[in-house]
C-alpha positions as CSV (number, residue, x, y, z in Angstrom):
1,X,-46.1,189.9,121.6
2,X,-45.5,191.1,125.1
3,X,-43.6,193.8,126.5
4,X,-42.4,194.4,129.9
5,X,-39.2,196.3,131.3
6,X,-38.4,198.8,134.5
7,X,-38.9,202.4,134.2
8,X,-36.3,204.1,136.5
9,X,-37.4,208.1,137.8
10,X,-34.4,210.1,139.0
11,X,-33.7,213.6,139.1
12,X,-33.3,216.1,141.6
13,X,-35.5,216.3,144.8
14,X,-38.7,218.0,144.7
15,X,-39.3,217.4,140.8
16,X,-42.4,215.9,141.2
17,X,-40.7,212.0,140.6
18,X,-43.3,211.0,143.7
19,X,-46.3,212.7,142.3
20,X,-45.2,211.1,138.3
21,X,-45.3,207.8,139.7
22,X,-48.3,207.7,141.6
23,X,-50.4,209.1,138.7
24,X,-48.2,206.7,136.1
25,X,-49.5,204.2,138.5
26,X,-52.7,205.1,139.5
27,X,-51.7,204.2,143.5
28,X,-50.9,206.4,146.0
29,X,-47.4,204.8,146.4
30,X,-44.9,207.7,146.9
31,X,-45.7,209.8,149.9
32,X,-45.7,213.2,148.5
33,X,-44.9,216.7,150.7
34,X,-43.3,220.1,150.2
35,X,-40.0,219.5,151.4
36,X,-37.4,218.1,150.0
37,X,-35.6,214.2,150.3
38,X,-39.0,213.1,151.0
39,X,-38.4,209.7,149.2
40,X,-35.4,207.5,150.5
41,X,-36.0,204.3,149.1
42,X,-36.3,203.0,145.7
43,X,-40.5,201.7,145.4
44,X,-42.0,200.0,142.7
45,X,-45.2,200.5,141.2
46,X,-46.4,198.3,138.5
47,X,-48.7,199.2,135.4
48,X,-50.6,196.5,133.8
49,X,-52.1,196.0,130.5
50,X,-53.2,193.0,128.3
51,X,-49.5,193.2,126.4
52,X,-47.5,194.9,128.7
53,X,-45.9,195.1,132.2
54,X,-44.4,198.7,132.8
55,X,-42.0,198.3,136.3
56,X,-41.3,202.0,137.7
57,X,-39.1,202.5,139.6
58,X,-38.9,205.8,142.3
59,X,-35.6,206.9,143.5
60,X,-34.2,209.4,146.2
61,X,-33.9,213.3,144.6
62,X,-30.0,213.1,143.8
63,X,-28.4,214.7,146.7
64,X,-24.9,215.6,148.2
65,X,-24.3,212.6,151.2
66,X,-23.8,214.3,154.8
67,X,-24.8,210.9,156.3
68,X,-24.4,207.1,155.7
69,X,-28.2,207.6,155.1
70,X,-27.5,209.4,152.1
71,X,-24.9,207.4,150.9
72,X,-27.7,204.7,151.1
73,X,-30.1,206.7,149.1
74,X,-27.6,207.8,146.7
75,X,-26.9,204.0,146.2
76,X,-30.4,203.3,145.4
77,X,-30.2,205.9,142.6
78,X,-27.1,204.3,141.3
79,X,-28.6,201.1,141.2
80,X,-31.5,202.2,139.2
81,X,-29.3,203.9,136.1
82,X,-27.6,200.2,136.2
83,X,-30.9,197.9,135.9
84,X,-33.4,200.5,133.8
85,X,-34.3,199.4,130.6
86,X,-35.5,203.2,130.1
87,X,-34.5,206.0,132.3
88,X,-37.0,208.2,133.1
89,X,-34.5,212.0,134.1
90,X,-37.8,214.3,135.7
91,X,-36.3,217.6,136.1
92,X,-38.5,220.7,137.2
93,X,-38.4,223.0,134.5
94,X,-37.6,226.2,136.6
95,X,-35.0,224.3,138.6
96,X,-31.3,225.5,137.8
97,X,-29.3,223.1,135.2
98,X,-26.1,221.8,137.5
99,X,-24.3,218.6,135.7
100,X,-23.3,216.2,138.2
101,X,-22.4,212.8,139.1
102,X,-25.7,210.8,138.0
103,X,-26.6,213.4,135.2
104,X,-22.7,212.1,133.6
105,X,-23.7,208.6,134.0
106,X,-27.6,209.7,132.2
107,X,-25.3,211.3,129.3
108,X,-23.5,207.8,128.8
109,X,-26.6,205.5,129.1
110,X,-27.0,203.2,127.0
111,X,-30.4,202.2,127.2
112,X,-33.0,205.0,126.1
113,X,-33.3,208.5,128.1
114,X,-36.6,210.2,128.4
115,X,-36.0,213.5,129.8
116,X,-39.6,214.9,131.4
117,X,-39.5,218.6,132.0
118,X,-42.1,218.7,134.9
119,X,-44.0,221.6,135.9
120,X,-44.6,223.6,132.5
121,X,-47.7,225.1,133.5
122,X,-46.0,227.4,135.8
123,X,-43.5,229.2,133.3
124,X,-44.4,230.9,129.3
125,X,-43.6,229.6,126.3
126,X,-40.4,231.3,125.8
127,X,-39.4,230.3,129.1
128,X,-40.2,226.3,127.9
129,X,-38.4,226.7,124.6
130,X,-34.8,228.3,126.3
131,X,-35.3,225.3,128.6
132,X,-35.8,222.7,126.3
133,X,-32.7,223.7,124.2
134,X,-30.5,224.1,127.7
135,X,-31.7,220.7,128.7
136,X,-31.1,219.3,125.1
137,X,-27.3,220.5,124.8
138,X,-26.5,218.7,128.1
139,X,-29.0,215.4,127.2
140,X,-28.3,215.2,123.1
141,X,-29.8,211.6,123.3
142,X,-32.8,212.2,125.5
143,X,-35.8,212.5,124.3
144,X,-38.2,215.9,125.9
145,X,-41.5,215.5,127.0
146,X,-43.4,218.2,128.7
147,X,-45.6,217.7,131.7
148,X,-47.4,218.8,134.9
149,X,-47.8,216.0,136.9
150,X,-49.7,217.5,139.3
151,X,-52.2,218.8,136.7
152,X,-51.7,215.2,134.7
153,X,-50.7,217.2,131.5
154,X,-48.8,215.2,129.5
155,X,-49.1,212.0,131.4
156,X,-51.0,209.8,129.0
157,X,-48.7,211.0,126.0
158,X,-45.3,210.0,128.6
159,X,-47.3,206.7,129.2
160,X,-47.4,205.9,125.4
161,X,-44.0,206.6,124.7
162,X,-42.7,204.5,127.7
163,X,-44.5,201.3,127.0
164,X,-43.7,201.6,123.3
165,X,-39.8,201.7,124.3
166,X,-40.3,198.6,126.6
167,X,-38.2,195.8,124.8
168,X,-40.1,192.3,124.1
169,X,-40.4,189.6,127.4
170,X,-42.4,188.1,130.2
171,X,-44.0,190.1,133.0
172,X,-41.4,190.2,135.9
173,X,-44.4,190.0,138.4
174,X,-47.7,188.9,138.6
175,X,-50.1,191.0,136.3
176,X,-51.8,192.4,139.5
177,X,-50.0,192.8,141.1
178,X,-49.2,196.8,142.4
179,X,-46.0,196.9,143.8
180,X,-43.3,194.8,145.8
181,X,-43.5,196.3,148.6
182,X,-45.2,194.9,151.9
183,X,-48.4,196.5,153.5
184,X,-46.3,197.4,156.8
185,X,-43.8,199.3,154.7
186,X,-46.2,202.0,153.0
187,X,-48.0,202.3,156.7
188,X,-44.7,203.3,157.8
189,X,-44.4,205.5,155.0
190,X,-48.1,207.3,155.6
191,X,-46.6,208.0,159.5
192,X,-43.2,209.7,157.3
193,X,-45.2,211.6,155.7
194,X,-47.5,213.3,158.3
195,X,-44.3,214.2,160.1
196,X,-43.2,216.0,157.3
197,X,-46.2,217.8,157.0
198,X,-46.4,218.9,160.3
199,X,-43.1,220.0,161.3
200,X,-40.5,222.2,160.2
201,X,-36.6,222.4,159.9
202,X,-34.6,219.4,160.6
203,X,-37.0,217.6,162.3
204,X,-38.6,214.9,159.4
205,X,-35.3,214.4,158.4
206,X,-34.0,213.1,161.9
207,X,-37.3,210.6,161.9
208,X,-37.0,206.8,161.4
209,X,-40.4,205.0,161.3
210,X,-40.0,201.5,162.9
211,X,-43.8,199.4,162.9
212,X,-43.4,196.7,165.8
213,X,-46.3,195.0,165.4
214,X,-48.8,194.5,162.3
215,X,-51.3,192.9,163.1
216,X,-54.4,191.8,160.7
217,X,-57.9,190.7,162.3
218,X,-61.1,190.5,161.2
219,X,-62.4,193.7,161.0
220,X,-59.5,195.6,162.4
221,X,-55.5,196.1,161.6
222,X,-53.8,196.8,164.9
223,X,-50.6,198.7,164.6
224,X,-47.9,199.9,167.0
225,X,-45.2,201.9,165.6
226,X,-41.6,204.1,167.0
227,X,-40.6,207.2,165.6
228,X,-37.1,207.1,166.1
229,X,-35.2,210.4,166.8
230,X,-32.2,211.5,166.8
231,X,-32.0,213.7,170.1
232,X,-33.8,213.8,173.4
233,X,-34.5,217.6,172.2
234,X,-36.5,216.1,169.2
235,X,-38.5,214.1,171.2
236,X,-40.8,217.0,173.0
237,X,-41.0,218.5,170.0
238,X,-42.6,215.7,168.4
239,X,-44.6,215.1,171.0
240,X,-45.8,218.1,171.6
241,X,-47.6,219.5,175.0
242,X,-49.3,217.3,176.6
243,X,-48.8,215.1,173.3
244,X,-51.0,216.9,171.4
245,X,-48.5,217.0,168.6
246,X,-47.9,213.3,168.4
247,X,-51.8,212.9,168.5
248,X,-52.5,214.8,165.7
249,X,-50.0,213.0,163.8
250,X,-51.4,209.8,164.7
251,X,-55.0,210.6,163.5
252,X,-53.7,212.0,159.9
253,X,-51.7,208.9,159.6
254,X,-54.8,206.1,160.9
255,X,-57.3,208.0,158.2
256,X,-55.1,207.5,155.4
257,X,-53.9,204.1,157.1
258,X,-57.6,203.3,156.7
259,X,-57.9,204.6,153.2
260,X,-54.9,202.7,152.2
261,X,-56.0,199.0,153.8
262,X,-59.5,199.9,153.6
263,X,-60.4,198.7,156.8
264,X,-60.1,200.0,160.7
265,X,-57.2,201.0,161.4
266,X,-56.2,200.9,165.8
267,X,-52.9,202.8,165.7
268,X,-50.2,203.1,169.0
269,X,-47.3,205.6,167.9
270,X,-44.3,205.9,170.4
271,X,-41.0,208.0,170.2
272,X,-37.7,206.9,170.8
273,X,-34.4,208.5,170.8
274,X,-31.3,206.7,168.8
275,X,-28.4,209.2,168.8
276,X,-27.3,209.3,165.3
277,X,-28.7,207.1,163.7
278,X,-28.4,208.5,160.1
279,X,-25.0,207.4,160.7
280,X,-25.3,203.7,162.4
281,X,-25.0,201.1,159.8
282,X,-26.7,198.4,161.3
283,X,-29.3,200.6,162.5
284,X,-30.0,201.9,158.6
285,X,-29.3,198.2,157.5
286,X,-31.9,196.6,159.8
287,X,-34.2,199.4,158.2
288,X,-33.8,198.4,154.8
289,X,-30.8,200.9,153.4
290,X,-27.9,199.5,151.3
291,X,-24.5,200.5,152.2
């Protein structure tokens, strides 16, 4: 008898869905930083065993739209409480309860609810049981699990209780395969992510990574890539003097690039300005965004 079914993680930003995923997965496919709406699309990552395929499924932190871009990452969270076959609500234990929109739709499911309170290694006991019984009043139907991703507490009991809620069928893709994503996408995704590591305010959220040209030789992977901006303004700033800034971000992003395709990596990084383009739908739909 084989199992297979998709796992879908929402909750709110910065509640460690990324950093669940990846160690679910055991790939580094969720670029992971401090700040907050990080993650904008909806990736896959695949677990494999001999009698079971487990499809997650990580989703944009639930947020309040300002642009068309969050309306687009809104809809891939949407999307994932209509094709789960178990949702996965990770929530970080300290964060404040605030029903909403998607947390209705969780109450209503219909399919089963895991509700993984993240980051219980940072609070007491008494704090965890208050929480679990505040969390249980507004999720009656979910079941709790306790966790620190980061510290992989709790991960291999989570794991166990997903695939044993997986309902009897096929694989939906090829048992090794890791995710659906292509190879250029994640290498725009490692660029993302060195931007948000290494600037501050609204900068990584004005950024669009665009990767012109992938290109796949013998010993070498030749990649040229635009960071769009926003605003002339942002440009500089990500550039930095004398480009030191855009240098630095370009050798954080070819090591891990390196890492991640396990090969050389020559990397050409450019900036561009698109005025608003968190707001152009063709733009955001020639980026892969759903509106």
């Amino acid at each position: 008898m084989h199992k297979a079914g998709f796992v879908n993680i929402i909750g709110k930003p910065n509640a460690g869905k990324s950093t669940l995923m990846n160690i679910l997965t055991g790939e580094r496919l969720s670029i992971i930083t401090p700040k907050a709406q990080t993650t904008r699309h909806r990736i896959l990552g695949i677990v494999n065993g001999p009698e079971f395929q487990l499809v997650f499924s990580d989703t944009p932190g639930i947020v309040k739209p300002g642009y068309k871009l969050h309306d687009s990452m809104m809809k891939f969270v949407r999307s994932a409480l209509t094709d789960a076959d178990v949702i996965l609500y990770v929530a970080d234990i300290k964060e404040p309860i605030e029903p909403n929109e998607i947390m209705e739709k969780v109450v209503h499911a219909t399919v089963p609810v895991i509700l993984a309170l993240n980051k219980v290694d940072t609070v007491d006991q008494p704090t965890v049981k208050e929480r679990i019984g505040q969390w249980q009043a507004l999720l009656p139907k979910a079941q709790v699990i306790l966790l620190s991703a980061l510290e992989g507490l709790g991960t291999d009991s989570l794991l166990e209780t997903l695939t044993a809620l997986l309902p009897e069928g096929e694989p939906f893709y090829d048992k090794e395969a890791l995710t659906d994503r292509p190879e250029r996408f994640f290498v725009s995704e490692i660029i993302r992510e060195k931007i948000f590591n290494n600037y501050s305010q609204e900068i990584p959220y004005s950024c669009e990574v665009e990767i012109e040209e992938f290109k796949e030789e013998e010993t070498i992977t030749r990649i040229r890539a635009n960071i769009v901006v926003a605003r002339e303004t942002q440009k500089g700033i990500l550039i930095g003097h004398k480009g030191s800034m855009l240098k630095k971000v370009g050798t954080q992003a070819r090591i891990d690039m390196e890492k991640f395709l396990d090969q050389k990596v020559f990397l050409e990084l450019y900036v561009k300005v698109k005025p608003d383009w968190r707001n152009d739908e063709r733009f955001l739909k020639q980026h892969g965004y759903e509106l």
